[in-house]
Rosetta silent file (secondary structure, phi, psi, omega in degrees, C-alpha in Angstrom):
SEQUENCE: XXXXXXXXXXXXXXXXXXXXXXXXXXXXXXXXXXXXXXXXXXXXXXXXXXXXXXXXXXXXXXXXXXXXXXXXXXXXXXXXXXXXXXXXXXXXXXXXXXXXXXXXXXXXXXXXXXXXXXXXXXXXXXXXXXXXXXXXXXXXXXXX
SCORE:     score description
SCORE:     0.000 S_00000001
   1 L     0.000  136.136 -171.311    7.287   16.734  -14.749 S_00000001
   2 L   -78.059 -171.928  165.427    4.883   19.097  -13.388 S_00000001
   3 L   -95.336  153.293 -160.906    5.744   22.383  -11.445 S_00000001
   4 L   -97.863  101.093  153.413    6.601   21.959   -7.710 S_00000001
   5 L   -78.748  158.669  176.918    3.681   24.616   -6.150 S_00000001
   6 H   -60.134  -32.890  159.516    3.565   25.168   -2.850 S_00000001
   7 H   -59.753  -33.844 -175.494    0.723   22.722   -2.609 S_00000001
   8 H   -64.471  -51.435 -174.658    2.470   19.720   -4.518 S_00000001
   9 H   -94.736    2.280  134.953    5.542   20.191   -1.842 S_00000001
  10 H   -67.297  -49.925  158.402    3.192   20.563    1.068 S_00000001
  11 H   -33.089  -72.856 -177.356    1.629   17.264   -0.181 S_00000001
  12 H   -43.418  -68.651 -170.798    5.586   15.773   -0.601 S_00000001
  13 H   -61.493  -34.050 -162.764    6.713   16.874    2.933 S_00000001
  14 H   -89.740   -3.052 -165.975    3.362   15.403    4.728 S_00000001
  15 H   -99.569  -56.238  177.414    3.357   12.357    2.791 S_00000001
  16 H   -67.429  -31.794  169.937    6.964   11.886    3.512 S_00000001
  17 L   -42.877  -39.819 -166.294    6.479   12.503    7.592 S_00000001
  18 L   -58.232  170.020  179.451    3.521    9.791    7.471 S_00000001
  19 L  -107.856  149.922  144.596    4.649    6.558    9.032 S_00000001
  20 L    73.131  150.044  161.434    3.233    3.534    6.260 S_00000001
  21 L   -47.429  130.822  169.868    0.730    4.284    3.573 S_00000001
  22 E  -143.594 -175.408 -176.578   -1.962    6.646    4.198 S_00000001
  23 L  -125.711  139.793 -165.739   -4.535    7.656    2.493 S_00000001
  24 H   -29.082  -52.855  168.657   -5.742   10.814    0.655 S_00000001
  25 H   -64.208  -27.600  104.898   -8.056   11.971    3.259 S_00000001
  26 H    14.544  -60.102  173.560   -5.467   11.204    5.892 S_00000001
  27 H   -81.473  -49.439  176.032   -2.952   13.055    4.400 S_00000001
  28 H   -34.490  -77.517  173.590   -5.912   16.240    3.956 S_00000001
  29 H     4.952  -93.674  179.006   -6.106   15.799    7.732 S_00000001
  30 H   -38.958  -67.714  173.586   -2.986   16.122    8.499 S_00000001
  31 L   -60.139    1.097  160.881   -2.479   18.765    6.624 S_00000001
  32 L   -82.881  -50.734 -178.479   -5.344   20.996    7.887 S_00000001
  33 L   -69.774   18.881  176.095   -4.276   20.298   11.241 S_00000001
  34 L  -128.435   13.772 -153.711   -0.879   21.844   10.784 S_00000001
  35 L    37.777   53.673 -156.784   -2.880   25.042    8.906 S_00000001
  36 L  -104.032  146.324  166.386   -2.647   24.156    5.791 S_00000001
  37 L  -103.157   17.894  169.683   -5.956   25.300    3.391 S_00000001
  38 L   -51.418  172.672 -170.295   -5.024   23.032    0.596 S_00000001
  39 L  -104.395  178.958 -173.066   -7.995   21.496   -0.992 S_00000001
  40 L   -88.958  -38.187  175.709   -8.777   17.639   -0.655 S_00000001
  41 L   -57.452  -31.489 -157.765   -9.251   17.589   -4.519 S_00000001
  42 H  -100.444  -28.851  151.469   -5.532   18.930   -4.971 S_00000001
  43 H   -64.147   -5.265 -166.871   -3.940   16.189   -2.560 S_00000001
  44 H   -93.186  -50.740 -160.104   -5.789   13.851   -4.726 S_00000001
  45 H   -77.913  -34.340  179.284   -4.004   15.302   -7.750 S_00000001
  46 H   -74.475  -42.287 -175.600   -0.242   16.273   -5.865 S_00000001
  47 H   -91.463  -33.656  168.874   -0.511   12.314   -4.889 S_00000001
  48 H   -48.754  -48.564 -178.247   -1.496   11.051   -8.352 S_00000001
  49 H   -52.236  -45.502 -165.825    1.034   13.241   -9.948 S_00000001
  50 H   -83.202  -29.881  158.132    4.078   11.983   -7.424 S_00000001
  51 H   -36.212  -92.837 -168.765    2.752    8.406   -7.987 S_00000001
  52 H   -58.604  -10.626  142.900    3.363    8.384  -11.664 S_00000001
  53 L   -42.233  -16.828 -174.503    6.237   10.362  -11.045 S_00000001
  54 L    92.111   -9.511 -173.583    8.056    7.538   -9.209 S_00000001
  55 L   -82.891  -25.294  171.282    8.059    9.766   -5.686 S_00000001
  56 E  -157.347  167.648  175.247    5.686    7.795   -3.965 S_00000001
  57 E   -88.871 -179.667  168.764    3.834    4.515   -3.879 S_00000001
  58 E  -158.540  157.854 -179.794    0.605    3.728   -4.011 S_00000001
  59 E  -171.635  160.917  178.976   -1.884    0.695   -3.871 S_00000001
  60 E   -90.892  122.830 -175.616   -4.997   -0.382   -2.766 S_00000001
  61 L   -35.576  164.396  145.393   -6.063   -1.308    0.574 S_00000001
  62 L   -54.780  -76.287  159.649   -7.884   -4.660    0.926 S_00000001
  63 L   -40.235  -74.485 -159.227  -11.412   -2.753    1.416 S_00000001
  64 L   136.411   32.405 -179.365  -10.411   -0.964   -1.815 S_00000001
  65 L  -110.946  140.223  162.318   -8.941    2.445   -0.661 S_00000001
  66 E   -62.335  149.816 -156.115   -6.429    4.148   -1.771 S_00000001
  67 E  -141.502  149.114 -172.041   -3.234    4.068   -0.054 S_00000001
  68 E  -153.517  149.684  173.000   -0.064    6.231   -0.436 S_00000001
  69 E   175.075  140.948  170.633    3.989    6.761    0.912 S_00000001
  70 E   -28.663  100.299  175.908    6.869    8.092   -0.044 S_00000001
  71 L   -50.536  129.636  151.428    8.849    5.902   -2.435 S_00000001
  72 L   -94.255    7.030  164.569   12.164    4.863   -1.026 S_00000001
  73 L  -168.620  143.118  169.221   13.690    3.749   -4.626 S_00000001
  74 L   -59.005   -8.299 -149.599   12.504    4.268   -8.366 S_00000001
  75 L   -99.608 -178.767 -176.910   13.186    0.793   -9.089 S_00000001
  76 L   -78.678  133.282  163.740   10.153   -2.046   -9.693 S_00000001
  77 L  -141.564 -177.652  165.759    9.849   -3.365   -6.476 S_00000001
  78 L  -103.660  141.868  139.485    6.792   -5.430   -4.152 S_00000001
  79 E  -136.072 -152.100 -136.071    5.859   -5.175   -1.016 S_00000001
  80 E  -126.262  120.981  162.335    5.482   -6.830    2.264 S_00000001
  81 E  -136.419  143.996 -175.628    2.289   -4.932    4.362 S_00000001
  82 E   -81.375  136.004  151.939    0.793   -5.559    7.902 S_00000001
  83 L   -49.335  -33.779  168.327   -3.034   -5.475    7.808 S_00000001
  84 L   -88.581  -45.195  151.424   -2.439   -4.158   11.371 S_00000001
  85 L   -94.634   47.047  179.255    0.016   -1.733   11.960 S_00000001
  86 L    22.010   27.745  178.020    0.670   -0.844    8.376 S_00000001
  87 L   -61.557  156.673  173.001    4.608   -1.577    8.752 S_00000001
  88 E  -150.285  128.298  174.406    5.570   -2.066    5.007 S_00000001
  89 E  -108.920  165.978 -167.657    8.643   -3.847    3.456 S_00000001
  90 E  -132.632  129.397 -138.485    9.536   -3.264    0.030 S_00000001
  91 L  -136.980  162.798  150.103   10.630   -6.591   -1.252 S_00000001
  92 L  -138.484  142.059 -172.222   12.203   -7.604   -4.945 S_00000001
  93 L  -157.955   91.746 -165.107   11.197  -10.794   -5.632 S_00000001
  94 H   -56.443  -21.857 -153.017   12.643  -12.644   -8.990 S_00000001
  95 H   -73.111  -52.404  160.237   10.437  -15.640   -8.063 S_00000001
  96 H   -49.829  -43.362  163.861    7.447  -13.188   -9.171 S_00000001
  97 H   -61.165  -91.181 -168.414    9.131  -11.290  -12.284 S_00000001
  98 H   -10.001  -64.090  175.015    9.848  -14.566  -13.284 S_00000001
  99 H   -69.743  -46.374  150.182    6.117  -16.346  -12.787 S_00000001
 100 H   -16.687  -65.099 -162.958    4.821  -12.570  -14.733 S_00000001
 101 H   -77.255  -33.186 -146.284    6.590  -13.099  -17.718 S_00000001
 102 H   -72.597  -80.887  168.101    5.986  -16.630  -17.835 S_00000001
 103 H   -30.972  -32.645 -171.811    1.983  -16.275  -17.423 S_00000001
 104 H  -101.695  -31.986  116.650    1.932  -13.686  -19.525 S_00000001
 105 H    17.151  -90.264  176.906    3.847  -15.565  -22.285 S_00000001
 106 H   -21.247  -47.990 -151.928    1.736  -18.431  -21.752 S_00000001
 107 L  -108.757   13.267 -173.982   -1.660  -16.253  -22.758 S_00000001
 108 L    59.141   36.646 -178.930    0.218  -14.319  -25.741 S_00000001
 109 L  -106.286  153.718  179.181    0.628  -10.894  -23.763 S_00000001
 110 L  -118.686 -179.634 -172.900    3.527   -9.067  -24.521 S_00000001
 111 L   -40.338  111.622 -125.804    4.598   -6.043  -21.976 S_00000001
 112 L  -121.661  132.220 -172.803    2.670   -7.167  -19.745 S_00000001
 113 L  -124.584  160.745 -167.751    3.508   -5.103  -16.553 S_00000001
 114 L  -146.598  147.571  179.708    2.416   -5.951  -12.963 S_00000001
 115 L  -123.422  137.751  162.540    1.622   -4.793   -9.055 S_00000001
 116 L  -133.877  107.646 -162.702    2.172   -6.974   -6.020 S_00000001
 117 E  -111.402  117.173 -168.334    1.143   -6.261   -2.837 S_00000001
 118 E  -125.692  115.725 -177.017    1.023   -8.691   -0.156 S_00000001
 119 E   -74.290  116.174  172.463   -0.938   -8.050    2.863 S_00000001
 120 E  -135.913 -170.546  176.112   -0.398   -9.742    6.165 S_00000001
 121 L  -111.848  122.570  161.322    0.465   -9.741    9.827 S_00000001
 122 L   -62.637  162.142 -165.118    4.003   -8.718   10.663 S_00000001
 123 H   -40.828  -61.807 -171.597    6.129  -10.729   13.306 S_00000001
 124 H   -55.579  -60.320  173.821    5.355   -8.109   16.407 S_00000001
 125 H   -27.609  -72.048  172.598    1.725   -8.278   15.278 S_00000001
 126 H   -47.911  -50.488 -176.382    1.563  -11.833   15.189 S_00000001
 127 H   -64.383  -25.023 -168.093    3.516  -12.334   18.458 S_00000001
 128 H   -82.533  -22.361 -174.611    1.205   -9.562   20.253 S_00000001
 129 L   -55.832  122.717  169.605   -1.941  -11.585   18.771 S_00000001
 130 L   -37.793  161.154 -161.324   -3.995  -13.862   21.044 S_00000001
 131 L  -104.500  134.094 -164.867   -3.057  -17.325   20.131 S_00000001
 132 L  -106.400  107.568 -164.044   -6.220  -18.640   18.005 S_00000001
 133 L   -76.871  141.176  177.560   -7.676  -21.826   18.841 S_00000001
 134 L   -43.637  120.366  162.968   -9.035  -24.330   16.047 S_00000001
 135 L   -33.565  135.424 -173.226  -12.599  -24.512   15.930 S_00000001
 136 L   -54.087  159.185 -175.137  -14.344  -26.920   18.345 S_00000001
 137 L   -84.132  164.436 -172.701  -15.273  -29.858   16.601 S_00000001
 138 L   -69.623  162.430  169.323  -19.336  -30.045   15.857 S_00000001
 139 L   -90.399  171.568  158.676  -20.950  -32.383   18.912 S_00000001
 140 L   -69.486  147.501 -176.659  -21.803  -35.882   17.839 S_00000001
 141 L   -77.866  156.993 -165.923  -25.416  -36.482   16.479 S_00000001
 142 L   -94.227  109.732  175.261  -27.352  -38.407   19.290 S_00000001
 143 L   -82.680  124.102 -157.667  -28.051  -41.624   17.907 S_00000001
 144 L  -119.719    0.000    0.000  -31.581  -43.105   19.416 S_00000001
């Protein structure tokens, strides 16, 4: 475990404050705007560090950005995330350990470790969405 500097637990409190996963420049932000002169490089390192620590999660966006929040429990968990308003559930889901070991079994890997993050639209999202009609069918070809 590293040492807790005053940058590492400025990182920790603004990370925990965020609502949902945010991302390192995000968190910089924030943390300029409150008058903080940390560096951008040193939230990169204060969120890696708290990552493998177990303090917070992290995972990659669909574009392919990093994404970060406070862990609420050490234990292996999944989660649940809206592509729109970045609500996040933190799920356990045996059906998934279960299909892991199995797969990995299957191919002759032994501990074989795994991340699952499944992106979607939560229920208010969905209900606030226009309702999205099937594509029109093509016209008929004009027969002469």
């Amino acid at each position: 475990m590293k040492r807790n500097t005053w940058q590492r637990e400025a990182v920790r409190t603004a990370l925990g404050a965020a609502e949902g996963f945010v991302s390192a420049q995000g968190l910089h932000s924030n943390l300029h705007a409150t008058g903080s002169p940390i560096g951008l490089a040193t939230v990169y390192r204060a969120l890696a560090d708290l990552a493998l620590e177990g303090e917070a999660d992290s995972l990659q966006s669909p574009e392919g950005e990093g994404l970060y929040r406070a862990c609420s429990t050490t234990d292996h968990h999944h989660h649940l995330i809206c592509r729109n308003c970045g609500l996040t559930v933190e799920i356990e889901a045996d059906a998934v350990e279960t299909w892991a070991k199995n797969v990995a079994a299957e191919n002759g890997f032994t501990q074989a470790a795994h991340v699952v993050d499944v992106f979607g639209l939560c229920a208010a999202c969905t209900a606030a969405a226009p309702a999205v009609s099937p594509p029109a069918a093509p016209p008929a070809p004009v027969l002469e």
